[in-house]
N, C-alpha and C positions, 0 to 999 in steps of 0.2 A: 286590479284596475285602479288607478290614478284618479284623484278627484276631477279633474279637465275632461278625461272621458266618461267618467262617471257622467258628469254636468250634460255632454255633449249627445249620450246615448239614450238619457230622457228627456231631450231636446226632440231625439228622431224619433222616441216614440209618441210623444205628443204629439208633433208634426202629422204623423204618417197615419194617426187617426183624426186628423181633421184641425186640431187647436191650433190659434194662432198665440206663437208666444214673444216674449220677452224677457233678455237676458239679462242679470245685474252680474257687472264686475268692479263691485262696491265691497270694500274689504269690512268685517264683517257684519253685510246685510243679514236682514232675519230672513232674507228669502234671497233663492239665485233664479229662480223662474216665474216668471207670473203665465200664464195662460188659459183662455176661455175658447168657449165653443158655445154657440147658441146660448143659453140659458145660465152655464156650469163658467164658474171662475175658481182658479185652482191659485193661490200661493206655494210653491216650494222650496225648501230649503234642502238641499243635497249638500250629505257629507257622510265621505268615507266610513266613518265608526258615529252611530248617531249619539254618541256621549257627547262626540264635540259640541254639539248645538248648546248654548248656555243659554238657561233660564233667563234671563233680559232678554236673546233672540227669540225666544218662542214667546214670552210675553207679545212683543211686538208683532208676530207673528199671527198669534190668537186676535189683536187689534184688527189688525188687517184684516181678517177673514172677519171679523164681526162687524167692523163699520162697511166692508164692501159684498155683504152677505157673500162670501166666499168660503170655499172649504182647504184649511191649511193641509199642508203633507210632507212630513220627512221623507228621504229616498236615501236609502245607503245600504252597507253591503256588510258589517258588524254592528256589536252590541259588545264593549268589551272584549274580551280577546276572544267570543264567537263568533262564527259565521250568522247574519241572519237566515233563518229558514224560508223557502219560498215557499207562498203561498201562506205564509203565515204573518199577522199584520203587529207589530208591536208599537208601543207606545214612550214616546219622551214629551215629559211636563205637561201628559193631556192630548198630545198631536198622533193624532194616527203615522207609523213608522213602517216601510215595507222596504222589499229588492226592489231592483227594474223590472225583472223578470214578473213579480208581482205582479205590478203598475200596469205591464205588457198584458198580462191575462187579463186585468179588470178592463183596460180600453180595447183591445185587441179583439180578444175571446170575448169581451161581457160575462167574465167569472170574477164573481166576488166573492174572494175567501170570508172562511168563516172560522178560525183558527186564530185564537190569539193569544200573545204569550205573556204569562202574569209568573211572579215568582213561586219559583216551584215547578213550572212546567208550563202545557199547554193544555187550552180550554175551548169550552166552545158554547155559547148558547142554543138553545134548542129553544123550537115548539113548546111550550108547558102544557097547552090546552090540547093539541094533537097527541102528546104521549100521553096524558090521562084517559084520552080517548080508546088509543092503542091499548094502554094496558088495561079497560074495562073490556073491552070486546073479545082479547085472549082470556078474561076471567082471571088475572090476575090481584089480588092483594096488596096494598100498599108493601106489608109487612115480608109476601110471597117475593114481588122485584127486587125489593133492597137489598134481601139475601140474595138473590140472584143474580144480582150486580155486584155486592160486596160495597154497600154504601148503607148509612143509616136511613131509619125510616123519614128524620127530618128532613135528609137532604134528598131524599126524592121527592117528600111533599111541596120544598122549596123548588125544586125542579118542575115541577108541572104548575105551580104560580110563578113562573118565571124569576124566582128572586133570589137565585144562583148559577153561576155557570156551575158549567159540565166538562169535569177531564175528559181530556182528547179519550185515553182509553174506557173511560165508559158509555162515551159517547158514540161507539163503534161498536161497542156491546149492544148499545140498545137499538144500533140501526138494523144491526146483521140479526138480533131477537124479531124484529117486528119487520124488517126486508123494508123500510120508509125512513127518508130522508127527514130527518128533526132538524139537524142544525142550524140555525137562521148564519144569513148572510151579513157580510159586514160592510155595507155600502161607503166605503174610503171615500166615494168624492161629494158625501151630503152627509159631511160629519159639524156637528153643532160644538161651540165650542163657549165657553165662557171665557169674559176679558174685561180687567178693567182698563174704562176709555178715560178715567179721569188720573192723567199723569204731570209731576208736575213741570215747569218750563225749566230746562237746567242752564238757561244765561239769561241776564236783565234785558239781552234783546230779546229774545222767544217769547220773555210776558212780556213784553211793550204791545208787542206785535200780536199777540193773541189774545190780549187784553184790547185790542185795538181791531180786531175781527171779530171779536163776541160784540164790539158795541154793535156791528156794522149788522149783525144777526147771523152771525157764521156760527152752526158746532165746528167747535175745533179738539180734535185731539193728538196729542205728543206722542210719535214714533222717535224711537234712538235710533235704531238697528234699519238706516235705511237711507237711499240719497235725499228722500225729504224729510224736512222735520215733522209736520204737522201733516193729517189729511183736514179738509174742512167739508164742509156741506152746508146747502142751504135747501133745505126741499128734495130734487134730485139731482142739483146739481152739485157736482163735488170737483176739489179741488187738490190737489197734490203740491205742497205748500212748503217750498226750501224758503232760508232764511240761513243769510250770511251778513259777516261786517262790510264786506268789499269783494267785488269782483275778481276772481282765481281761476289759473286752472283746473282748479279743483271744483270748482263753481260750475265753470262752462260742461265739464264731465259731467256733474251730476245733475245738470240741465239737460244736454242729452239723455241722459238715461232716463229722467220721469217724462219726460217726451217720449220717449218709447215703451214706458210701462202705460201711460197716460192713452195711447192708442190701442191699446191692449185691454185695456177696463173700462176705455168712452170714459175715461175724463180731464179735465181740465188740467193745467200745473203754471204757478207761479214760483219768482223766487221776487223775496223783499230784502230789499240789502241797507245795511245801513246808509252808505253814501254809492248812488252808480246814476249814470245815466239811462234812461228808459229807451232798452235794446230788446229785440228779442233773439235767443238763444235755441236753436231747433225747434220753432212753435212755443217755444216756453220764455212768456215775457219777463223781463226783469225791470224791474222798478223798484226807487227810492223809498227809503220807507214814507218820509213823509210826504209823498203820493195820495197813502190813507188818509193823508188829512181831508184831501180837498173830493174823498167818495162821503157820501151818503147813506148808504146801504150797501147789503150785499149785492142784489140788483144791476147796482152801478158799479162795481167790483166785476161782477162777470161781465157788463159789457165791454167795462176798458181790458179786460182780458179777449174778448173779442173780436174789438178793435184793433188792439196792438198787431193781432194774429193778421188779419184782415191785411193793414198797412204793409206787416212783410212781406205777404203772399203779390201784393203789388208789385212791389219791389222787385223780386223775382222773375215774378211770371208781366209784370208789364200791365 
């Protein structure tokens, strides 16, 4: 399978469990899907062999998901010259990594595997306090299981205080010993993730201009790997925040597209350009930079974003 149907078949599985999504065809974004449902917002980055994803994408990517309380997720189909295993969830630079087929059972089915793969093999967390429990009630021995499993006594002690995983195959040993499911699940789409949000501006425009929304009382933080440069926030309101020298092709595109991630996560999107006329670009205003001169706060920042919106929608609709 091809990365274009790759992209296109966890599109339909999103879709056909209910999410509304949006596509990036932003070459290389830290993400090619964004999609939510009720409560759950999803970032993903799909690609064929998940080696590709570079360290800077997932950086970016871990932002994302932390300033938009969102849960990121790789979707591909290798690991280096293997297949990934379905049902079985693996990890690049901290991101939970699965198949489609995965993806498919967890929305689909509501099966969330419990199987992940760490060097060396595959593992699983269990129960700690249910298998000590298990194994008091059969009258077994700390020292009686471990031989029994073929594991030291520490690593079962570690195993019922939970501060080890468990090989796949003794974790089968001890389910078929005792007939009761241990393994804990591994909930892919409420995965927490650490990220640092203080990145710094890589042109003397980006800190002009983000030097020029912190005074305004915006957090702002620097994405690479993405059609906007910054997200910002003031409270609950948030912003999707391009920044160019001058009006492009390339500009208008990736106005579009945070217009359509920007309906997808309920939020706002400007772009500050060095020198343009104040247009707006599919619901995403564009304005001069020194525009900020003449805002006050952030306040007045979302309402001339407001405004602009307003004026097109006139225009339009009359």
């Amino acid at each position: 399978m091809d990365r274009e149907r790759l992209i296109r078949t966890v599109e339909a599985i999103l879709r056909g469990t209910g999410y509304k999504t949006a596509r990036m065809e932003f070459k290389g974004s830290c993400f090619d899907i964004v999609a939510s449902r009720l409560f759950l917002l999803l970032f993903i980055k799909v690609a064929t062999n998940i080696d590709a994803v570079t360290g800077e994408q997932a950086e970016d990517l871990k932002r994302l998901a932390r300033f938009f309380k969102a849960s990121p997720l790789i979707v591909g189909l290798k690991t280096k010259n293997a297949e990934l295993e379905e049902g079985v969830v693996y990890e690049r630079f901290g991101i939970y990594a699965l198949r489609p087929e995965t993806l498919y059972d967890v929305l689909v089915e509501n099966e969330m595997p419990a199987i992940f793969a760490e060097r060396g093999g595959f593992y699983v967390r269990i129960n700690g306090g249910l298998l000590r429990k298990l194994r008091e009630k059969y009258g077994y021995s700390i020292n009686e299981l471990a031989q029994l499993l073929g594991v030291s006594r520490k690593s079962l002690t570690n195993y019922e205080r939970g501060e080890q995983a468990v090989s796949l195959e003794v974790a089968i040993r001890l389910e078929e010993l005792f007939d009761e499911p241990l393994a804990e699940p591994i909930d892919v789409l409420h995965s927490t993730v650490e990220a640092n949000l203080d990145v710094t501006p890589e042109t003397p425009l980006e800190r002009e201009i983000f030097d020029r929304l912190k005074e305004l009382g915006l957090g702002v933080v620097k994405v690479k790997k993405a059609p906007f440069n910054a997200v910002s926030r003031e409270d609950e309101f948030r912003i999707l925040t391009g920044i160019d020298e001058r009006k492009t092709r390339s500009t208008v595109k990736r106005a579009e597209m945070v217009a359509e991630v920007g309906r997808i996560i309920n939020s706002d999107g400007i772009f500050i350009l060095e020198k343009t006329r104040t247009e707006v670009v599919g619901e995403i205003p564009l304005i001069p930079k020194d525009s900020l001169d003449e805002v006050r706060d952030a306040d007045e920042l979302i309402d001339l974003i407001e405004e602009l919106k307003k004026e097109i929608k006139k225009q339009l609709f009359g």
